[in-house]
DOBAMI-775679 format. One record per atom (N, C-alpha, C, O, CB): residue in one letter; chain; atom name; x negated, y negated, z negated. Coordinates in steps of 0.1 Angstrom, whole numbers. Atoms other than C-alpha are relative to their C-alpha. Glycine has a CB too. Layout:
N
+------+-----+------+-------+-------+-------+
: type : mol : atom :     x :     y :     z :
+------+-----+------+-------+-------+-------+
:    a :   A :   CA :     X :     Y :     Z :
...
+------+-----+------+-------+-------+-------+
This chain:
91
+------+-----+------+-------+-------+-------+
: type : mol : atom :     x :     y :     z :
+------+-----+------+-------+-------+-------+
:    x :   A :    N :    14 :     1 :    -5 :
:    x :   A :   CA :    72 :   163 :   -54 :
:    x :   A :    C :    -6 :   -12 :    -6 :
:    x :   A :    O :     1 :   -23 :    -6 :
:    x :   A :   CB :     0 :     0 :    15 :
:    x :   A :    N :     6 :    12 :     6 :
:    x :   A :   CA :    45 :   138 :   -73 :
:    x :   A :    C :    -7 :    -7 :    14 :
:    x :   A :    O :   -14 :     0 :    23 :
:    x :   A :   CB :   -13 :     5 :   -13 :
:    x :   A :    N :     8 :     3 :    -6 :
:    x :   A :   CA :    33 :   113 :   -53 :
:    x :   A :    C :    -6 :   -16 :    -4 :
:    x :   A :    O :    -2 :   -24 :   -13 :
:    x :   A :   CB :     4 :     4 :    11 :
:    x :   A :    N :     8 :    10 :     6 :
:    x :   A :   CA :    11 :    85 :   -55 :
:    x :   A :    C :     3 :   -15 :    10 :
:    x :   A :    O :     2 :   -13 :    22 :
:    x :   A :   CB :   -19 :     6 :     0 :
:    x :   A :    N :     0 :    13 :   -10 :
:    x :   A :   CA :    17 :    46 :   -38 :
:    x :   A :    C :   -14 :   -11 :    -3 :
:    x :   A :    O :   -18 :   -16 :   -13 :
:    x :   A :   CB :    16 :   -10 :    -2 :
:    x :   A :    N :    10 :     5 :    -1 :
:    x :   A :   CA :   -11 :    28 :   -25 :
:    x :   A :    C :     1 :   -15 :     8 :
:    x :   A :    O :     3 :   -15 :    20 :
:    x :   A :   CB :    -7 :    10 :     5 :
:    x :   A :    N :    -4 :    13 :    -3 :
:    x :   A :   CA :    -8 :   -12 :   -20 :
:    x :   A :    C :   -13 :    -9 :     0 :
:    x :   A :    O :   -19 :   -10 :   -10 :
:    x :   A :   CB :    10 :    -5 :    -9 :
:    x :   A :    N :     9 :     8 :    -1 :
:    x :   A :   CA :   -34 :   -37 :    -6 :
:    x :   A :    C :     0 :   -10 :     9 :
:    x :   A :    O :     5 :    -8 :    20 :
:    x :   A :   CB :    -7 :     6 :     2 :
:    x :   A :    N :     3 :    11 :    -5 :
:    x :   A :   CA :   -43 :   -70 :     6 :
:    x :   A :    C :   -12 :    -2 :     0 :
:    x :   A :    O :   -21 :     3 :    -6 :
:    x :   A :   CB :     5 :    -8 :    -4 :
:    x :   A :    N :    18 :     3 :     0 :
:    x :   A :   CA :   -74 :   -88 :    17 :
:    x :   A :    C :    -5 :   -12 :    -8 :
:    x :   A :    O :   -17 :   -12 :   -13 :
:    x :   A :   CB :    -5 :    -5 :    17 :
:    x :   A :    N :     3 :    12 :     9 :
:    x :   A :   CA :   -72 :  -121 :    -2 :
:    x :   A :    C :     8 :     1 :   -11 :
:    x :   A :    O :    17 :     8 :   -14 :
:    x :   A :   CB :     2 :   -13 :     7 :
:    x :   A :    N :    -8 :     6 :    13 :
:    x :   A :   CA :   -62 :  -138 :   -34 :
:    x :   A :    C :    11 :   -10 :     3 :
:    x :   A :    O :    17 :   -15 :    -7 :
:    x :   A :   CB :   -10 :    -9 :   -10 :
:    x :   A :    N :   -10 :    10 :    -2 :
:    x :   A :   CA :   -37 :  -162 :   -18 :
:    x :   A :    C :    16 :     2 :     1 :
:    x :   A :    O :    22 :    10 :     8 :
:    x :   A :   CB :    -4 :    -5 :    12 :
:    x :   A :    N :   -13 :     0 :     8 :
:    x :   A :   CA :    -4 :  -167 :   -32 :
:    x :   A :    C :     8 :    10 :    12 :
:    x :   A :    O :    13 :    20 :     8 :
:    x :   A :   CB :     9 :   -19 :    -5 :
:    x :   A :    N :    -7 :    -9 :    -7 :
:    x :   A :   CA :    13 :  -151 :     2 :
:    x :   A :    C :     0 :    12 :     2 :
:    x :   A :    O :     8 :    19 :     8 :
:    x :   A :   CB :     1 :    -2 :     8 :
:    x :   A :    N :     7 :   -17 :    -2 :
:    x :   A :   CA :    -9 :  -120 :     0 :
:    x :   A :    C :     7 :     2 :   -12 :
:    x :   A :    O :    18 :     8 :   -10 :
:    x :   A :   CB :   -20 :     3 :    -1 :
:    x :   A :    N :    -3 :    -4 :    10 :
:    x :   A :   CA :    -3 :  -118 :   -37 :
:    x :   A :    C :    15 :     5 :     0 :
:    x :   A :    O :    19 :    15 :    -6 :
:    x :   A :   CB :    -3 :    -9 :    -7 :
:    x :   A :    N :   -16 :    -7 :     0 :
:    x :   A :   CA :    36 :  -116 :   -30 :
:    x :   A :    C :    -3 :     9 :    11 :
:    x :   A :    O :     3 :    19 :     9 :
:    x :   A :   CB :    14 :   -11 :     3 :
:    x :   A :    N :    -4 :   -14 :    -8 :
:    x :   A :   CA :    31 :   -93 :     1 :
:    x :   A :    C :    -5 :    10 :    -7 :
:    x :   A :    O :     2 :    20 :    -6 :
:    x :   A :   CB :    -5 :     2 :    14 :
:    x :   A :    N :     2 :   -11 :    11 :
:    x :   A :   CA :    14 :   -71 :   -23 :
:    x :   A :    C :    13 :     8 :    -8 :
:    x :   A :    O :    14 :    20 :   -10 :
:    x :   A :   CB :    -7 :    -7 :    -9 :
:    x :   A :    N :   -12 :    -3 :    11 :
:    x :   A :   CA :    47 :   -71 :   -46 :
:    x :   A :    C :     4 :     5 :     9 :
:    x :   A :    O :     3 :    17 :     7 :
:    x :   A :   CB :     9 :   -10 :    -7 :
:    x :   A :    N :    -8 :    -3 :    -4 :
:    x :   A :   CA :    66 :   -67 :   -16 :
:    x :   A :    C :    -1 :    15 :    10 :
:    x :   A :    O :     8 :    20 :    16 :
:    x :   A :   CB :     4 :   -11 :     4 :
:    x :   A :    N :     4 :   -14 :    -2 :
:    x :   A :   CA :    49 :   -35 :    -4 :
:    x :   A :    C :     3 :    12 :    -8 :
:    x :   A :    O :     9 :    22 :    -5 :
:    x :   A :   CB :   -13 :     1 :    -2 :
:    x :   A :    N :    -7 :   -10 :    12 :
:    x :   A :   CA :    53 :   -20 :   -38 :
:    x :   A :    C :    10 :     1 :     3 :
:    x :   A :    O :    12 :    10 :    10 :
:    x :   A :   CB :     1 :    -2 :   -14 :
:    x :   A :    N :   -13 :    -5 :     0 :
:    x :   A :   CA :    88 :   -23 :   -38 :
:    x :   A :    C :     4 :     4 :    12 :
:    x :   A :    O :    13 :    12 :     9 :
:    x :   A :   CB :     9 :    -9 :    -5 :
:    x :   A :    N :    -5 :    -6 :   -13 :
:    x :   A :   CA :    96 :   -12 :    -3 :
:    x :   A :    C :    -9 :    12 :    -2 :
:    x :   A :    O :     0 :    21 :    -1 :
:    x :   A :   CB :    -2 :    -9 :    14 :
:    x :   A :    N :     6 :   -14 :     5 :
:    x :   A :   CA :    70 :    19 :   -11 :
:    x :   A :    C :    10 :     4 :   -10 :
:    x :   A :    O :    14 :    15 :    -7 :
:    x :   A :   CB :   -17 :    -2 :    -6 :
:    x :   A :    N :    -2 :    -2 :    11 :
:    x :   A :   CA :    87 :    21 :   -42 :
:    x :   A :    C :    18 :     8 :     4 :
:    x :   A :    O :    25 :    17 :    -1 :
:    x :   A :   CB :    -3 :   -14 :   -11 :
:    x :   A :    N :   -18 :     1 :    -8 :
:    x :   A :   CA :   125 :    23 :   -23 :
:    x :   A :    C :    -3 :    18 :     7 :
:    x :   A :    O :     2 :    29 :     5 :
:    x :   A :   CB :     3 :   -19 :    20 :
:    x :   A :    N :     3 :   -12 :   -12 :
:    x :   A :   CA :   108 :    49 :     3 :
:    x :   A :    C :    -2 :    11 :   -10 :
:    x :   A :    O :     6 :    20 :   -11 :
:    x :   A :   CB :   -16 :    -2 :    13 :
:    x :   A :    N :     4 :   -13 :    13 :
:    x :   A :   CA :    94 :    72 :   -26 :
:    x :   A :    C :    15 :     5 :    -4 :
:    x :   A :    O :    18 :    17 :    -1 :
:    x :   A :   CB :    -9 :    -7 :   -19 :
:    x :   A :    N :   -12 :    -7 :     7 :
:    x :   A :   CA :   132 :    75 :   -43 :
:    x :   A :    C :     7 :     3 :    12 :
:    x :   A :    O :    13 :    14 :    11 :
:    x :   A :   CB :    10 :   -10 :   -12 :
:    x :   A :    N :    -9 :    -8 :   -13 :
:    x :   A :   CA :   149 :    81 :    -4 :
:    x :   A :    C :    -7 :    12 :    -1 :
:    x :   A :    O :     1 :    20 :    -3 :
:    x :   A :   CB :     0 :    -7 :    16 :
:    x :   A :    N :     5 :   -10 :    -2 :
:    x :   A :   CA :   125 :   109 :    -2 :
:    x :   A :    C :    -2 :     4 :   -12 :
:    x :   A :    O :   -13 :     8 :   -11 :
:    x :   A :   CB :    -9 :     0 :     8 :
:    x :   A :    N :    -1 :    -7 :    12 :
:    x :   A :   CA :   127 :   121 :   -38 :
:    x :   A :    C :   -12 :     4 :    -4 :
:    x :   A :    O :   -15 :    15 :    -7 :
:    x :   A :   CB :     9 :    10 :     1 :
:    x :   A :    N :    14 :    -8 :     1 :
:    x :   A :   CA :    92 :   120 :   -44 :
:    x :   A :    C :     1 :   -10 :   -14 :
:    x :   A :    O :     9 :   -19 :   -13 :
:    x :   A :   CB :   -16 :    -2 :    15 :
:    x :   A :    N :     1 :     1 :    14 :
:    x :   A :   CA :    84 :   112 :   -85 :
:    x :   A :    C :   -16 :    -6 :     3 :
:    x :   A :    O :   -27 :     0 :     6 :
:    x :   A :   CB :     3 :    18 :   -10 :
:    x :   A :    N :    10 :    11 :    -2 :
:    x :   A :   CA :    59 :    81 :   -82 :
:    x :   A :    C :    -5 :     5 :   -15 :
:    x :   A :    O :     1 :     4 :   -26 :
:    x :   A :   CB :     6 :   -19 :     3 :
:    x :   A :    N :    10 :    -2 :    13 :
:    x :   A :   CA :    28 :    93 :  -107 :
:    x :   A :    C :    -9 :   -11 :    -4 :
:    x :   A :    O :   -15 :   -12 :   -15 :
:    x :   A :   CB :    -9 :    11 :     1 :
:    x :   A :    N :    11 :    16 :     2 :
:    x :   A :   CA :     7 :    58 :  -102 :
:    x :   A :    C :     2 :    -4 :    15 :
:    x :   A :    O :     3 :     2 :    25 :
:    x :   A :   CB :   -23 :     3 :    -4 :
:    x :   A :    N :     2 :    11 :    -9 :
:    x :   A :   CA :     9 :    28 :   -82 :
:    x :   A :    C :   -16 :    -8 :     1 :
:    x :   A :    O :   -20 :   -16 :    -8 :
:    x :   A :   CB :    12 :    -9 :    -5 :
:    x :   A :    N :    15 :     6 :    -2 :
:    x :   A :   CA :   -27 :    17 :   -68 :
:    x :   A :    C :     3 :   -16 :     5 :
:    x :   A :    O :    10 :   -18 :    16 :
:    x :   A :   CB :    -9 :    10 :    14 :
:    x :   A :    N :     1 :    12 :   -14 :
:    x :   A :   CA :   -29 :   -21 :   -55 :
:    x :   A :    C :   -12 :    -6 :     1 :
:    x :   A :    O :   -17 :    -7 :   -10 :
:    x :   A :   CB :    10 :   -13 :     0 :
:    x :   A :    N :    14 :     5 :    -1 :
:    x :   A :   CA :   -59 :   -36 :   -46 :
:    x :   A :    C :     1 :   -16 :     5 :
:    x :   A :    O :    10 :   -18 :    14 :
:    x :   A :   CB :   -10 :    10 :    11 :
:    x :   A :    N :     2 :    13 :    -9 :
:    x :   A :   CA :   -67 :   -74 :   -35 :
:    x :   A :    C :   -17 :     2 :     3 :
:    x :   A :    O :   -24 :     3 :    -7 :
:    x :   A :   CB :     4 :   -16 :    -9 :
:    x :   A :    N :    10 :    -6 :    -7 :
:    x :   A :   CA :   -99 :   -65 :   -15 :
:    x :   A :    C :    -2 :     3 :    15 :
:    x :   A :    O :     7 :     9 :    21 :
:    x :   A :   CB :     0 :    10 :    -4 :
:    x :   A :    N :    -5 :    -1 :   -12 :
:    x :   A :   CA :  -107 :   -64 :    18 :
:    x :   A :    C :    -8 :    11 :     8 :
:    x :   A :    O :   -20 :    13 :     7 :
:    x :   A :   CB :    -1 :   -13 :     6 :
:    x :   A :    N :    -2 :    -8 :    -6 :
:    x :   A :   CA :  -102 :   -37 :    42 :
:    x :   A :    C :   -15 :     5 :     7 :
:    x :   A :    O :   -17 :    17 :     8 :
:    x :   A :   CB :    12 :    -3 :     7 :
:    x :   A :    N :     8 :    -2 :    -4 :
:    x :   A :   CA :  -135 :   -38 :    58 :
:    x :   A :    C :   -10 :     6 :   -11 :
:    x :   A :    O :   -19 :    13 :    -5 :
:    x :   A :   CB :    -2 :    -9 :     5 :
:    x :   A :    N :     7 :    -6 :    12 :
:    x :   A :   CA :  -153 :   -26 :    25 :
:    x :   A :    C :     5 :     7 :    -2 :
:    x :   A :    O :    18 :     8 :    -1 :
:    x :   A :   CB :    -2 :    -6 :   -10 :
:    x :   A :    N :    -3 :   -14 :     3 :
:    x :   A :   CA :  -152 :     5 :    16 :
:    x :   A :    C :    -4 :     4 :   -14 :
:    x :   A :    O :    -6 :    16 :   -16 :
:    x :   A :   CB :    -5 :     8 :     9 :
:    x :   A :    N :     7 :    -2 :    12 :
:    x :   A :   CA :  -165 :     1 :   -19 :
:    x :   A :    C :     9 :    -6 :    -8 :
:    x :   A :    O :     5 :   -17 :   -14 :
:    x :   A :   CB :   -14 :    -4 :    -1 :
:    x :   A :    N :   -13 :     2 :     5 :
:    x :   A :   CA :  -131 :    -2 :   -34 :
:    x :   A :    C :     3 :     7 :   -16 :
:    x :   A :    O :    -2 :    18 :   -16 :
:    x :   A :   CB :    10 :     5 :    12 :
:    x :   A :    N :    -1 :    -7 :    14 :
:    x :   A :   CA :  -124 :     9 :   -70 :
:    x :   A :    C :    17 :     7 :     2 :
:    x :   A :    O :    18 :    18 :    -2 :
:    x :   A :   CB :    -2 :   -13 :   -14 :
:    x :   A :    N :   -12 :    -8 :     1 :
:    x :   A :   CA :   -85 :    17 :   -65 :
:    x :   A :    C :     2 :    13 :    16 :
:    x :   A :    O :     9 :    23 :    17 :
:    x :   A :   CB :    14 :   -14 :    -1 :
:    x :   A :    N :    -1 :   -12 :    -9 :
:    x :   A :   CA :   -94 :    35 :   -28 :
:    x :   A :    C :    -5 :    12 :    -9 :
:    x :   A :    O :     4 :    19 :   -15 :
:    x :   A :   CB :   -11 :    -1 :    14 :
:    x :   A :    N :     3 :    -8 :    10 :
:    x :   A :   CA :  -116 :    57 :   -50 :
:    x :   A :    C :     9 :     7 :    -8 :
:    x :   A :    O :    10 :    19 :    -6 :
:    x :   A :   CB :    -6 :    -7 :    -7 :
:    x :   A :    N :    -7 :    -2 :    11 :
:    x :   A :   CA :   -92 :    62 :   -78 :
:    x :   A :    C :    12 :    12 :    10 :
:    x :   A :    O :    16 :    23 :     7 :
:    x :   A :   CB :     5 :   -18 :    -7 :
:    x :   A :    N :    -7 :   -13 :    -9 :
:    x :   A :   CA :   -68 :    77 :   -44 :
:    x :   A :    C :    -1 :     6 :    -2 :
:    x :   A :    O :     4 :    14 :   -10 :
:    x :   A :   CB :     0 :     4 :     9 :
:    x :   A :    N :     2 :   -11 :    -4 :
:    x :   A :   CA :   -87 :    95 :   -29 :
:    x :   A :    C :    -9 :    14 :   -12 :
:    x :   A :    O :   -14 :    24 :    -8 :
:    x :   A :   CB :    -7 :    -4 :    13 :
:    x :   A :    N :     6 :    -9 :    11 :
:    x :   A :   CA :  -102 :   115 :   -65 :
:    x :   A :    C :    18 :     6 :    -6 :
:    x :   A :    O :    19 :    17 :   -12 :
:    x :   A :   CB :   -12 :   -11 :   -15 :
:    x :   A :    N :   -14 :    -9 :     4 :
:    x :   A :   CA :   -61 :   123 :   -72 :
:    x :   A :    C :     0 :     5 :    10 :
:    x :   A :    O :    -3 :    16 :     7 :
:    x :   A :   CB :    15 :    -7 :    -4 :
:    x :   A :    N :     0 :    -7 :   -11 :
:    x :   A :   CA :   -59 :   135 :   -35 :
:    x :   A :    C :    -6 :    17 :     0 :
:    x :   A :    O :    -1 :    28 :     2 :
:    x :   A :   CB :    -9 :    -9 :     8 :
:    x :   A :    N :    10 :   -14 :     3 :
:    x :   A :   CA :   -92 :   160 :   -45 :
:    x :   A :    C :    11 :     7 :   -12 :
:    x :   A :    O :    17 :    18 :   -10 :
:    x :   A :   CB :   -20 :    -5 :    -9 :
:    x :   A :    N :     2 :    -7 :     8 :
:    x :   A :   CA :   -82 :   166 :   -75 :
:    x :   A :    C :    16 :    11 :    -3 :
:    x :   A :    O :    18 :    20 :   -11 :
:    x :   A :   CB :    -5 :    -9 :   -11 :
:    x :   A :    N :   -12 :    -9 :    -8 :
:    x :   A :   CA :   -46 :   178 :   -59 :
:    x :   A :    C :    11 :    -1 :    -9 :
:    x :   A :    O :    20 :     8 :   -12 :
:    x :   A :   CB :    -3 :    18 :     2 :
:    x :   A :    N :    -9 :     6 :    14 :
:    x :   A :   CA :   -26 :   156 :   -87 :
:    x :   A :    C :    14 :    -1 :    10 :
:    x :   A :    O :    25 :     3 :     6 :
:    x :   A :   CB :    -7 :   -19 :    -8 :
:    x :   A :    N :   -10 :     3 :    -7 :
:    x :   A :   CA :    -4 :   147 :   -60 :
:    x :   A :    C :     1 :     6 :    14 :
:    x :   A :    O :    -9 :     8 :    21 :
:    x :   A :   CB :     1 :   -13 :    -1 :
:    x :   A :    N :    -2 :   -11 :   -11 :
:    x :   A :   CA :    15 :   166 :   -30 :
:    x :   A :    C :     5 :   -16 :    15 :
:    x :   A :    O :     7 :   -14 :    27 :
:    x :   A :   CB :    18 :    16 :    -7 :
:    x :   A :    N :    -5 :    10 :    -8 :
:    x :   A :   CA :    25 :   129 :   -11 :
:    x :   A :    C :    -8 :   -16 :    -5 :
:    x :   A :    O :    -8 :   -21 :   -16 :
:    x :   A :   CB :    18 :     0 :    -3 :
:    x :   A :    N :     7 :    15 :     1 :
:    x :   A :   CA :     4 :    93 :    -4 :
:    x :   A :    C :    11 :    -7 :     9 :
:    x :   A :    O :    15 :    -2 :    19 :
:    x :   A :   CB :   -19 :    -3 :     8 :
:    x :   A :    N :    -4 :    11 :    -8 :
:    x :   A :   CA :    24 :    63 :     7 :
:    x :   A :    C :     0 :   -14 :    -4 :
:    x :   A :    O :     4 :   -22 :   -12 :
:    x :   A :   CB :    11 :     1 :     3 :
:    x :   A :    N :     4 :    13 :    -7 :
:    x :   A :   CA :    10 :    36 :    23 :
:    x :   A :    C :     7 :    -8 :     8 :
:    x :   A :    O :    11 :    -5 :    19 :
:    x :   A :   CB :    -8 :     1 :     6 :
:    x :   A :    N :    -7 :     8 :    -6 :
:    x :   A :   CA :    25 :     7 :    31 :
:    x :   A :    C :   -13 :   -12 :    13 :
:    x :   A :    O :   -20 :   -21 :     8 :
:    x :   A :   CB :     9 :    -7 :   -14 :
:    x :   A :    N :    10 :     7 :    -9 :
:    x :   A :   CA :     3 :    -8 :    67 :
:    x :   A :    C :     1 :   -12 :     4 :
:    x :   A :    O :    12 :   -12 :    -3 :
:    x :   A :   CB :    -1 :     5 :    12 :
:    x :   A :    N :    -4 :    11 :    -6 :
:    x :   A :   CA :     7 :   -46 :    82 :
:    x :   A :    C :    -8 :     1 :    12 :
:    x :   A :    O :   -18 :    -7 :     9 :
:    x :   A :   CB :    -2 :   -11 :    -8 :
:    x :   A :    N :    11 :     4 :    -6 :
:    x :   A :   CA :   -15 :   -44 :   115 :
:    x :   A :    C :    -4 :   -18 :    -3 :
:    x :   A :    O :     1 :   -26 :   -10 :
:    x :   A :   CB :     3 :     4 :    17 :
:    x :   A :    N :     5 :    12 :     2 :
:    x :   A :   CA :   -34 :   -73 :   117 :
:    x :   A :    C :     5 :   -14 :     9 :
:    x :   A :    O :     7 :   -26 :     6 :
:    x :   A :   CB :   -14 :     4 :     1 :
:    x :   A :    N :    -8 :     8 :   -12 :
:    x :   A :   CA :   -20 :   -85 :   152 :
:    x :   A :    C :    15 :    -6 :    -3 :
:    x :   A :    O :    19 :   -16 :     2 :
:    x :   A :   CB :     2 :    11 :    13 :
:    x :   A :    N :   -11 :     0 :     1 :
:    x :   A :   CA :    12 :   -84 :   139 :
:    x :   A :    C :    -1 :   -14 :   -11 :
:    x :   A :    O :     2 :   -25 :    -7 :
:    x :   A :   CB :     6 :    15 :    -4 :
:    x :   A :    N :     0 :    12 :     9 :
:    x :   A :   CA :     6 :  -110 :   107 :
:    x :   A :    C :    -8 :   -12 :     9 :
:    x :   A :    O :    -7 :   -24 :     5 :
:    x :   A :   CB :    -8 :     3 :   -16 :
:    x :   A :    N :     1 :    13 :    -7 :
:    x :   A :   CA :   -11 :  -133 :   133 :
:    x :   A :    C :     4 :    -3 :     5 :
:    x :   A :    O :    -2 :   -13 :     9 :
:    x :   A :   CB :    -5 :    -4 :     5 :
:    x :   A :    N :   -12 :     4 :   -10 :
:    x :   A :   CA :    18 :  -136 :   156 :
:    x :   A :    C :    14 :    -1 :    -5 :
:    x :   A :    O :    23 :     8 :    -5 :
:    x :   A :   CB :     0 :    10 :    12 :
:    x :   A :    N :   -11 :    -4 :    10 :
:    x :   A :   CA :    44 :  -146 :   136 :
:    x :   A :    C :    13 :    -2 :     9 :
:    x :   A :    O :    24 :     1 :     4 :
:    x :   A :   CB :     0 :   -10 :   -15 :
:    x :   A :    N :   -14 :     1 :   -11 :
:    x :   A :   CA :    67 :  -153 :   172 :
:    x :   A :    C :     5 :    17 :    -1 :
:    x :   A :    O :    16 :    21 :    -5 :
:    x :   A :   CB :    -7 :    -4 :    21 :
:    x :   A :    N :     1 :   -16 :     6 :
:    x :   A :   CA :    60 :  -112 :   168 :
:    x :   A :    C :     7 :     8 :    -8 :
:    x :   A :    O :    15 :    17 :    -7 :
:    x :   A :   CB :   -11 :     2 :    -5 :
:    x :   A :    N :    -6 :    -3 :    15 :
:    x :   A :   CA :    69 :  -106 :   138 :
:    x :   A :    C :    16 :    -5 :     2 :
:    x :   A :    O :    24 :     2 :     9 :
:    x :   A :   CB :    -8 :    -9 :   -14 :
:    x :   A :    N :   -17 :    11 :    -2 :
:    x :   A :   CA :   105 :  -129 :   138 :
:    x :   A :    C :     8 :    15 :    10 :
:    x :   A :    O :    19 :    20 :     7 :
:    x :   A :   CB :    -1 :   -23 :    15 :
:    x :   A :    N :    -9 :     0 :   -12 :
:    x :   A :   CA :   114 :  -111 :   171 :
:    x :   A :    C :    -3 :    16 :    -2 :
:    x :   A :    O :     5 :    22 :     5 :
:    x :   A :   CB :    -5 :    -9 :    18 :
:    x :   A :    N :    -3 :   -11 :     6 :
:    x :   A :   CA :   106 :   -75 :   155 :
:    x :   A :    C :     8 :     1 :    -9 :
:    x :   A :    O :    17 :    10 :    -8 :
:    x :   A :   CB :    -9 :     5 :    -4 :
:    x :   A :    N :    -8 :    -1 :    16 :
:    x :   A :   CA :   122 :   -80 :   120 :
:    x :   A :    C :    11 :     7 :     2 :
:    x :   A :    O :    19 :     9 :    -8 :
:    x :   A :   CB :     4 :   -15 :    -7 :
+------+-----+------+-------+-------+-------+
């Protein structure tokens, strides 16, 4: 099955920039357990409240255009990266 991974952050700052990386590759891990054949990797630095995104776009037109049968997205809520006691005591 083709599918497509979609990776995003809200800023340019060096910790975003690596959670970016570290999305891909944990997307990238989850794609080969489920044997899905990665056709493009999207990432965006952009923030979530805008919707006038060039790589959402770029998705959701492979979505239409039925290129791919699987999207995965890697989420962070937001609550969760501001409570990093949270986070630690999930991990």
């Amino acid at each position: 099955m083709k599918g497509i991974l979609y990776a995003r952050v809200s800023t340019r700052r060096t910790e975003q920039e690596s959670s970016l990386d570290r999305q891909v590759e944990a997307l990238t891990l989850w794609a080969d357990e489920l044997g899905v054949e990665v056709v493009e990797t999207i990432t965006e630095l952009h923030s979530g409240f805008d919707l006038d995104r060039d790589g959402l776009y770029r998705l959701l037109d492979t979505i239409r255009g039925k290129r791919v049968r699987a999207v995965l997205i890697k989420m962070t809520p937001v609550w969760e990266r501001e409570m990093p006691s949270w986070r630690s005591f999930t991990s």
